[in-house]
N, C-alpha and C positions, 0 to 999 in steps of 0.2 A: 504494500500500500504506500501512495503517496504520503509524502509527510503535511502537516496541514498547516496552511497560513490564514492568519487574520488581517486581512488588508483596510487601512482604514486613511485617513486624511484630515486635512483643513480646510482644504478649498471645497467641498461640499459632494456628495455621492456623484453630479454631472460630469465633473472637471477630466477634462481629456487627461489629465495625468495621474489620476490612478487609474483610469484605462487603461493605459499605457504602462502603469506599472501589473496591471491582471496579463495584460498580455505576455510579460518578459517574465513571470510566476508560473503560468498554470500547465506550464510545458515538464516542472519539474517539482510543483507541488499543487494540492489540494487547495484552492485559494476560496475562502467566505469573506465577503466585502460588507463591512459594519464603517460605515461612514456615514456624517453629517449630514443630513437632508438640507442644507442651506451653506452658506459662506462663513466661515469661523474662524476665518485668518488671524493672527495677533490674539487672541484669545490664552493663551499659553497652557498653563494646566488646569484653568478654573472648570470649575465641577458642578453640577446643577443640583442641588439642594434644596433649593426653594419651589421646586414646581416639577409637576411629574413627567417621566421621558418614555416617549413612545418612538418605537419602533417598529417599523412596515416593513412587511415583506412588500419586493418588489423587484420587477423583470428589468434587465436594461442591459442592451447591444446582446441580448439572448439569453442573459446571466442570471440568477436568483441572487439577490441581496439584500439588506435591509437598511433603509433609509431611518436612522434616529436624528429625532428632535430636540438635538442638545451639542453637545460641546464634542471635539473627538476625544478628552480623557472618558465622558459618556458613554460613545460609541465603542472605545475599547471597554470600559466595564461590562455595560449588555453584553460584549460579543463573550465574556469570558464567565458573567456570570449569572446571567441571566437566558443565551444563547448557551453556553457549556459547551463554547468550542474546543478549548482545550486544546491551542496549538503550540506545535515545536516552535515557531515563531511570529511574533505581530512585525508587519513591515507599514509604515507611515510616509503616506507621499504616492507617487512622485509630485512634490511641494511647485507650483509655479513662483521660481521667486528664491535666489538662496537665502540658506539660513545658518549664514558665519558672526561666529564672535562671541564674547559673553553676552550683548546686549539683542543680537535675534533669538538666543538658545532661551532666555529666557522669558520671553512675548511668545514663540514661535509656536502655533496649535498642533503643526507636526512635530516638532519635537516634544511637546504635552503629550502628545499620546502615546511616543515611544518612551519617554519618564512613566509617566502610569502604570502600560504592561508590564517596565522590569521594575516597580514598586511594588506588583501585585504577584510579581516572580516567574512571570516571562520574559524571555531575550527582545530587544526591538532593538529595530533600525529605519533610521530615520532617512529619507532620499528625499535631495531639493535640487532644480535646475535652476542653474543661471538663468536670467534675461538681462537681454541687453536692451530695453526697454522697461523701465521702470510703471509704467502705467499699464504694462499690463499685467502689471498686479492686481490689479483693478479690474481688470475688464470680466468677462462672461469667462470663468475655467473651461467652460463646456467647448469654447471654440478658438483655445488656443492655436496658433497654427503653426510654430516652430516643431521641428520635427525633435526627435525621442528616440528613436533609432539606436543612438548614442545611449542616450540613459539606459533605455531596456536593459540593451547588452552591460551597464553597467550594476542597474539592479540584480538582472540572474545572476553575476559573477559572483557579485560579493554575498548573495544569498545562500547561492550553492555552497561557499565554503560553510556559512555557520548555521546552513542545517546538517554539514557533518561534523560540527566540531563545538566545542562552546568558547565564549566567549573570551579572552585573554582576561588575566586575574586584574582585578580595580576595573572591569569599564564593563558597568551598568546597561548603557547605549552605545551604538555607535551611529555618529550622524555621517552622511555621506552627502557633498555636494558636487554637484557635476557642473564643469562649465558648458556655458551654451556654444562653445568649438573648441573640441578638446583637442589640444595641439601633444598633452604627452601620455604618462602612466597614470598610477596611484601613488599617492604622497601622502604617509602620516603625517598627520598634523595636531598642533595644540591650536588652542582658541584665540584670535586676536581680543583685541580691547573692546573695539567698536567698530559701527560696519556703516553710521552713517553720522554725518556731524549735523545732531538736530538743530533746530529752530522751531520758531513759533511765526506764524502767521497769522497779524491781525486782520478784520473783515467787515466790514457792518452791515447789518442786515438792510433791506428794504424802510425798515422804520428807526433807520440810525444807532440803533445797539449793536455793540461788538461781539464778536466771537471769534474763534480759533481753529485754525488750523496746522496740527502738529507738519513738520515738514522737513527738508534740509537734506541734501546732497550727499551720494554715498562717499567714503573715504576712499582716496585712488588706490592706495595699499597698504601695505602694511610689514609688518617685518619678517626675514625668514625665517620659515618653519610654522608660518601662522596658514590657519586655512583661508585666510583672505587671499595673503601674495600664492598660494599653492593658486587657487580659482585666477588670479592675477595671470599667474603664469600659462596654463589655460590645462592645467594637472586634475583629476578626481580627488578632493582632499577628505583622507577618511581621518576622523577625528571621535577615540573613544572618551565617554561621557561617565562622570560618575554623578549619582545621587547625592551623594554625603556631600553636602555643603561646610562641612566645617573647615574653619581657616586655622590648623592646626599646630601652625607657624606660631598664632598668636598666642596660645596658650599656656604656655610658660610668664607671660610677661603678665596676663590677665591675672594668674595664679599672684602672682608678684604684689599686686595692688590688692587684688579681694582676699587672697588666701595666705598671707604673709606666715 
């Protein structure tokens, strides 16, 4: 038997790129799609709490999967607990839009849902494409038109090694981002700082009251060895992930002051 995946996203169950990622999947595994019935981008890992999540079975491009009504940390719960898929691994993406740095890992709804599954003690892996067009972040996922070709072969690759093998010791996740023309290999990578140099945007409405909009230019690169300059370079930057937030550097010094 196939080994079985849970493929899930941000960009909402339509978006040509988990398409795209079912297709570079189902060749080599049992693939069930538990994603977002809507757009859930920058959402990161928030969790729906306050109001109940429904999930539809539904047909698409010939497929059986289930469209939920919430967030993709959500969508991987149902699929795991509520659904009892119970797979050898969740895969998140393919992401329109990469997701480098400390400051997208932590907004990023595809990387929320592969945090999630290996919270809940499955493996995940997160897959995001570059564009080279920022707005269309934005646009309809359903009809992106940059080709994938490239990614696929890049999701089965690194899929196939770790449904035969588990995870290298400390990393949680791994995020994988592919550039939109890959000019080399694969590149481990650690995380840069930042991925874009925000701003705010003032605006006034129709009746003279202000409002905002977040905004500001990505950064052109970044340093070696970071998955920013890796995608710079035009390299697949896999970058493992850990959960444990602790800054364990600081520790000794914290003790210093509170625990003299």
């Amino acid at each position: 038997m196939k080994p079985r995946i849970l493929l899930t996203n941000d960009d909402g169950i339509n978006s040509a790129g988990l398409w795209a990622a079912y297709d570079a999947l189902s060749g080599i595994a049992e693939v069930i799609v538990v994603a977002p019935a809507t757009q859930q981008s920058a959402v990161g890992r928030s969790i729906s709490i306050f109001e109940p999540i429904r999930a539809t079975e539904v047909e698409m491009n010939g497929v059986r999967a289930y469209a939920v009504g919430g967030k993709p940390t959500d969508s991987v719960i149902i699929g795991l607990y509520a659904l009892r898929l119970e797979p050898a691994l969740v895969v998140s993406g393919i992401n329109i839009g990469e997701n480098l740095s400390f400051e997208s890992i932590m907004t990023s709804g595809t990387v929320g849902a592969a945090l999630e599954a290996s919270n809940q003690g499955t493996p995940a892996i997160a897959f995001s494409l570059q564009v080279e067009d920022q707005g269309d972040k934005f646009d309809d996922p359903k009809y992106y038109a940059q080709s994938f070709e490239d990614a696929k072969s890049v999701v089965r690759e690194v899929c196939s090694h770790f449904l035969e093998r588990k995870f290298p010791p400390g990393a949680d996740v791994i995020n994988v981002n592919i550039p939109s023309v890959m000019k080399g290999g694969f590149e481990i990578t650690r995380l840069a700082h930042k991925l874009f140099l925000t701003g705010v945007e003032k605006r006034l409405d129709p009746r003279g009251r202000p409002y905002f909009w977040i905004n500001g230019p990505l950064i052109e690169d970044a340093e070696e060895g970071t998955d920013v300059h890796a995608i710079r370079k035009g390299n697949v930057s896999i970058t493992p992930i850990t959960l444990d937030c602790t800054a364990g550097s600081a520790s000794r010094e914290l003790k210093d002051i509170f625990c003299p």
